[in-house]
C-alpha positions as CSV (number, residue, x, y, z in Angstrom):
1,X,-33.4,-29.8,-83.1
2,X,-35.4,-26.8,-81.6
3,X,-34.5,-25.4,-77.9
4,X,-35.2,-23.2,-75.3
5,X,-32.4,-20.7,-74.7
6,X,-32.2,-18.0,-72.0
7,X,-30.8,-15.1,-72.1
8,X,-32.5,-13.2,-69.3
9,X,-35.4,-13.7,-68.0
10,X,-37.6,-11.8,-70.1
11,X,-35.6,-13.3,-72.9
12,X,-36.1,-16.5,-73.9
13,X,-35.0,-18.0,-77.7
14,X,-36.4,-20.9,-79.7
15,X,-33.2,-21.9,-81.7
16,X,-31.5,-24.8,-83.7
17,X,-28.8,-26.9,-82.6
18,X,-27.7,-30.2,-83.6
19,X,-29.0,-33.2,-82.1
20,X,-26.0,-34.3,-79.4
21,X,-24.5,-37.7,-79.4
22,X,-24.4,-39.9,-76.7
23,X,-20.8,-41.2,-75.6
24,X,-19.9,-44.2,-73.5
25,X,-22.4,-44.8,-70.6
26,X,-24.8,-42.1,-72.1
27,X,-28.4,-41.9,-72.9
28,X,-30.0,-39.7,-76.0
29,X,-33.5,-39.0,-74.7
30,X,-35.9,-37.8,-76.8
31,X,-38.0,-35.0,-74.6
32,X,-42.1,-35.6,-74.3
33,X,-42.4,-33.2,-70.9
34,X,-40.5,-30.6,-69.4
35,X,-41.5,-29.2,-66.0
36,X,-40.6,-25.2,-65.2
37,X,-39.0,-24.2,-62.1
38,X,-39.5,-21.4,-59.7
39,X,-35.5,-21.4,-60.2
40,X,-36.0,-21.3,-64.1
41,X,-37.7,-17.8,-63.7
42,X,-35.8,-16.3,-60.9
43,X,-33.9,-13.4,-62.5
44,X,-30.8,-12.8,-60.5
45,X,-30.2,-16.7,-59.9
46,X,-30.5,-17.5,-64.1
47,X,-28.4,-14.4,-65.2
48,X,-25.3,-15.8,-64.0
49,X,-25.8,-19.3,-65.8
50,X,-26.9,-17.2,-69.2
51,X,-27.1,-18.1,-72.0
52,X,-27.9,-21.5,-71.1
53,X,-30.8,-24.3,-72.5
54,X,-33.3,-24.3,-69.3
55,X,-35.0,-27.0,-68.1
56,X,-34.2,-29.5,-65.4
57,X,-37.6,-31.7,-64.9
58,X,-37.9,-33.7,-68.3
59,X,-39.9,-36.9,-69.1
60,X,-39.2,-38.8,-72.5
61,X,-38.3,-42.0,-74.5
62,X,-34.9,-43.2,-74.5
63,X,-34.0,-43.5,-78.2
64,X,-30.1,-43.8,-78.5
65,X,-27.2,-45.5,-75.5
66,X,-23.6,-45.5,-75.6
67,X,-21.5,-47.8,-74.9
68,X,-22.1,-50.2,-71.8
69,X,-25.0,-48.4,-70.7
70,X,-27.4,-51.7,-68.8
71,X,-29.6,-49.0,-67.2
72,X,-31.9,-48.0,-69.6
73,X,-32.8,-49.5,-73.0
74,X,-34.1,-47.9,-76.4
75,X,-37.6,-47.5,-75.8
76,X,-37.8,-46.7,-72.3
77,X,-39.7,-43.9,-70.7
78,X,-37.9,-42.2,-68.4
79,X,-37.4,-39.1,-65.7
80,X,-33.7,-37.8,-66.2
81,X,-32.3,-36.0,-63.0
82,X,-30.1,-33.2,-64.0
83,X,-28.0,-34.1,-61.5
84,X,-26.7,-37.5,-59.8
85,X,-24.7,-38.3,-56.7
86,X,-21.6,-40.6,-56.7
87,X,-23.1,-42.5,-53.9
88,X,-19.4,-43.8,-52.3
89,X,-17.7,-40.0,-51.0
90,X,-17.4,-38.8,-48.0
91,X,-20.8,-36.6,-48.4
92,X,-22.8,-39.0,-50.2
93,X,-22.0,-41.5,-46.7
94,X,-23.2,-38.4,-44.7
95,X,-26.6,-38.0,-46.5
96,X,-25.1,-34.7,-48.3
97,X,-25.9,-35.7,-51.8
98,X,-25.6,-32.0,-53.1
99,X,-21.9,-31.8,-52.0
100,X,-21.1,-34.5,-53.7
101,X,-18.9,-33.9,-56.2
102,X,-20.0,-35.8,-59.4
103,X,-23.6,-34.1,-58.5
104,X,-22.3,-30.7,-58.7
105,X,-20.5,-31.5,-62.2
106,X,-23.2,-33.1,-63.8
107,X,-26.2,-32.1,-65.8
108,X,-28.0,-32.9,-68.6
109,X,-26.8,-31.6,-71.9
110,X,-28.0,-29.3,-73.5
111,X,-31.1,-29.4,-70.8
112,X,-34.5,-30.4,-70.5
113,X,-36.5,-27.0,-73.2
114,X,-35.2,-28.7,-75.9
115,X,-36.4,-31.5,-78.5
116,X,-33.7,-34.1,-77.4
117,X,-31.1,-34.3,-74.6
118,X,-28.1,-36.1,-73.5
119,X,-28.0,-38.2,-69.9
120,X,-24.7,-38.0,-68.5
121,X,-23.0,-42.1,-67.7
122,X,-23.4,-41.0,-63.7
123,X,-26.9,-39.6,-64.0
124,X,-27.7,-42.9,-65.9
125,X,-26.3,-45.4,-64.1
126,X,-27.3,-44.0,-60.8
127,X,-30.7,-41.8,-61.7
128,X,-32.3,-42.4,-64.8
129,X,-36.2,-43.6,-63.6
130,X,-38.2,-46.2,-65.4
131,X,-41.9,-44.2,-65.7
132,X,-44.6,-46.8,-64.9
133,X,-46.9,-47.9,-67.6
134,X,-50.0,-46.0,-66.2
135,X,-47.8,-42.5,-65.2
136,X,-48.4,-39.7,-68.2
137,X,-45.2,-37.6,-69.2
138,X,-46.4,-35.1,-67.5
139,X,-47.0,-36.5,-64.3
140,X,-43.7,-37.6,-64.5
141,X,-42.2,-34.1,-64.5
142,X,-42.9,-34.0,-60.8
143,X,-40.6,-37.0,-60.0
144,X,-37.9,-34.1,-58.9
145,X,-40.4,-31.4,-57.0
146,X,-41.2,-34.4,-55.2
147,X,-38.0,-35.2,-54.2
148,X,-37.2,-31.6,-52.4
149,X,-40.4,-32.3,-50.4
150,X,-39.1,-36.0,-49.7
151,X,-35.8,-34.5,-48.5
152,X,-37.2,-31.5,-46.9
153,X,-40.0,-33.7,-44.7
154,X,-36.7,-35.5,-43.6
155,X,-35.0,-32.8,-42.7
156,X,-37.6,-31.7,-40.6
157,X,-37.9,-35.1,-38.9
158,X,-41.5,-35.8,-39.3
159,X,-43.2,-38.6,-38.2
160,X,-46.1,-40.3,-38.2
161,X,-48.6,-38.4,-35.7
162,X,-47.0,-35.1,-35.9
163,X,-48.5,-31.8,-36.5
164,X,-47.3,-30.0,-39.7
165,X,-47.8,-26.8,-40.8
166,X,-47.4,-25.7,-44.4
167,X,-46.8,-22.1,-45.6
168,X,-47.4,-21.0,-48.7
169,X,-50.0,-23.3,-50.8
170,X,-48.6,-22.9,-54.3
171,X,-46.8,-26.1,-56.1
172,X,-44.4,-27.3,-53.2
173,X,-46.5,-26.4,-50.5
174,X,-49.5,-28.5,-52.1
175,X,-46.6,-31.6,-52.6
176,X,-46.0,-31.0,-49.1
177,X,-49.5,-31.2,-47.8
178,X,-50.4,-34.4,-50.2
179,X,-47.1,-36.7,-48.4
180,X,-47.3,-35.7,-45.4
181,X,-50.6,-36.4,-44.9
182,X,-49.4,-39.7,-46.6
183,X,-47.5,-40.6,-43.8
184,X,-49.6,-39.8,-40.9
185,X,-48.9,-36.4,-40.0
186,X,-51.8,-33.8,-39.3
187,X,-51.5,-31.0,-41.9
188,X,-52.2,-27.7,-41.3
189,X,-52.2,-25.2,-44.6
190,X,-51.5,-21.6,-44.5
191,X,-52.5,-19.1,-47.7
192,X,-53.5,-15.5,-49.0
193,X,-55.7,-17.6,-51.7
194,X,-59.3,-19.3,-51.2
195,X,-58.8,-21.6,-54.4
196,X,-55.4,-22.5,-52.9
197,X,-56.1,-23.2,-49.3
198,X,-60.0,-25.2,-50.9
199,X,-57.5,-27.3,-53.1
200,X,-55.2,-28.2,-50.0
201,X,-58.1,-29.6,-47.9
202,X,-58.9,-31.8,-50.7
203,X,-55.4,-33.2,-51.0
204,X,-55.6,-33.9,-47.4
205,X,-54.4,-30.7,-45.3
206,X,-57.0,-30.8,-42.3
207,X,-57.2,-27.5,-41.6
208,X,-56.9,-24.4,-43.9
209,X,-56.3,-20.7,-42.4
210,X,-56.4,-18.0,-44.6
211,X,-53.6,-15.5,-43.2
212,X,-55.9,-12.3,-44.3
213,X,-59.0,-13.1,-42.4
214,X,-57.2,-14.8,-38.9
215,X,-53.8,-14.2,-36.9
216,X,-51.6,-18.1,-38.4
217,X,-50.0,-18.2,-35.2
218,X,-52.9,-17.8,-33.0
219,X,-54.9,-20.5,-35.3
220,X,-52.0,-23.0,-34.4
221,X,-52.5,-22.7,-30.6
222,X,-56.0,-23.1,-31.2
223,X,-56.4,-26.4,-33.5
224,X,-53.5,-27.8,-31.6
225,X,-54.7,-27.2,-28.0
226,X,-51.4,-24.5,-27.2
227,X,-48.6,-27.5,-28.5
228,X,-48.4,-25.6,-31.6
229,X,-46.8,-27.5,-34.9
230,X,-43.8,-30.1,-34.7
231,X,-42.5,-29.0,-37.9
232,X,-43.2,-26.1,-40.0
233,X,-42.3,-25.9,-43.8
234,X,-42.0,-22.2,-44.7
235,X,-42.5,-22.1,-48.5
236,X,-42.4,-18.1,-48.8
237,X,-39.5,-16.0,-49.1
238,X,-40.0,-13.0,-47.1
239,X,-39.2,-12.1,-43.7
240,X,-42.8,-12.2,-42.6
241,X,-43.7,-15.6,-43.6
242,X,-40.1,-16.8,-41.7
243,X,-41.2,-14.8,-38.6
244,X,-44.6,-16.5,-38.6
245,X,-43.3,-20.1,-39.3
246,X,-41.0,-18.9,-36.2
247,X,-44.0,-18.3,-34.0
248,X,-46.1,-21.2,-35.0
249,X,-43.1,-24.1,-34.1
250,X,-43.6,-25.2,-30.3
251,X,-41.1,-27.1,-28.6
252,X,-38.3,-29.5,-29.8
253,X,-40.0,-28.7,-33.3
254,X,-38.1,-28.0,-36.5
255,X,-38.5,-25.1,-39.2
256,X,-37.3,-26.2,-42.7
257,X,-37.1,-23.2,-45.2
């Protein structure tokens, strides 16, 4: 089978391998959609996995189990997450999936850039998803973007009625945007880019300030009558877009970065 392999960054390698076998409690999944991280691209955070088969967002049809899987079946189409919790430890009880210690050893083998790919027996039995009839492949690739909003809305507490403000308009902050306005919150989107900040009011942000033309924090006050935002998500990097999500949070409000 053909995959992806990085090297660096800027050097990325179609090669052969063999197709991998699925063990006890395994899944072979054949791969139909891969999505791309920001993480897959970022230099200095890939070069220390290299040389390594990219990928962690992949939609496909089951084709092979081990033995005792009762999961999945042959057939199924499925989102594989490259990582899986235990559910029982100490941080799993605490809400701290990602210090669990089964997540942190698992992943998906060789990874999701390549023709086929092995499901680990914890990621299967406890995170392995069952793609609705109706969902394309590709759609499906978002089932783990989604999740980081999922868990970073929670993290930031918000609630039905509250005032959110997104910065940064690109994938996430659009996922953000579309469920929180989902669950009641009033979104507020902040962006550089006119197509960006058009596409967020259509997927329900109601306001859209363009940071070149108007002062963010001073747009806040004004749309929210001086209470400023109950939670800000800062999507950005740099120290000026953390300053600014800073500015626009107004009392007993949280920042998630």
């Amino acid at each position: 089978m053909r995959v992806a392999k990085l090297y660096t960054a800027d050097d990325i390698r179609v090669e052969e391998t063999p197709i991998p076998e699925p063990g006890p409690g395994e899944a072979l999944v054949r791969t139909r959609a891969c999505g791309i991280c920001t993480g897959d691209i970022m230099g200095w955070y890939m070069q220390r996995k290299a040389p390594l088969v990219f990928g962690h967002e992949p939609t496909g049809d089951v084709v092979r189990v081990g033995a005792g899987v009762a999961a999945v079946r042959e057939g199924d189409r499925v989102f594989a997450h490259h990582h899986a919790p235990c559910g029982t430890c100490r941080m799993c009880r605490r809400g701290e999936y990602v210090h669990c210690k089964t997540w942190r050893k698992t992943n998906l083998a060789p990874g999701g850039m390549s023709e086929y790919f092995v499901v680990p027996a914890p990621n299967v039995a406890a995170d392995t998803l069952r793609l609705p009839d109706g969902l394309a492949y590709e759609s499906g690739t978002l089932v783990e973007p989604l999740a980081c909003v999922v868990k970073s809305l929670r993290r930031g507490g918000m609630r039905a009625g509250d005032t959110v403000v997104v910065i940064g308009a690109g994938i996430m902050g659009q996922l953000h945007v579309v469920l929180a306005a989902c669950e009641g919150a009033r979104v507020i989107v902040a962006d550089r880019v006119p197509f960006r900040l058009s596409r967020a009011r259509e997927l329900g942000a109601e306001h859209a300030i363009d940071v070149d033309r108007m002062n963010l924090a001073e747009a806040v006050g004004e749309v929210t009558g001086g209470a400023m935002a109950d939670v800000v998500v800062v999507g950005p990097g740099s120290i000026e877009a953390m300053e600014a999500g800073l500015v626009c949070a107004g009392p007993a409000s949280r920042v998630v970065r």
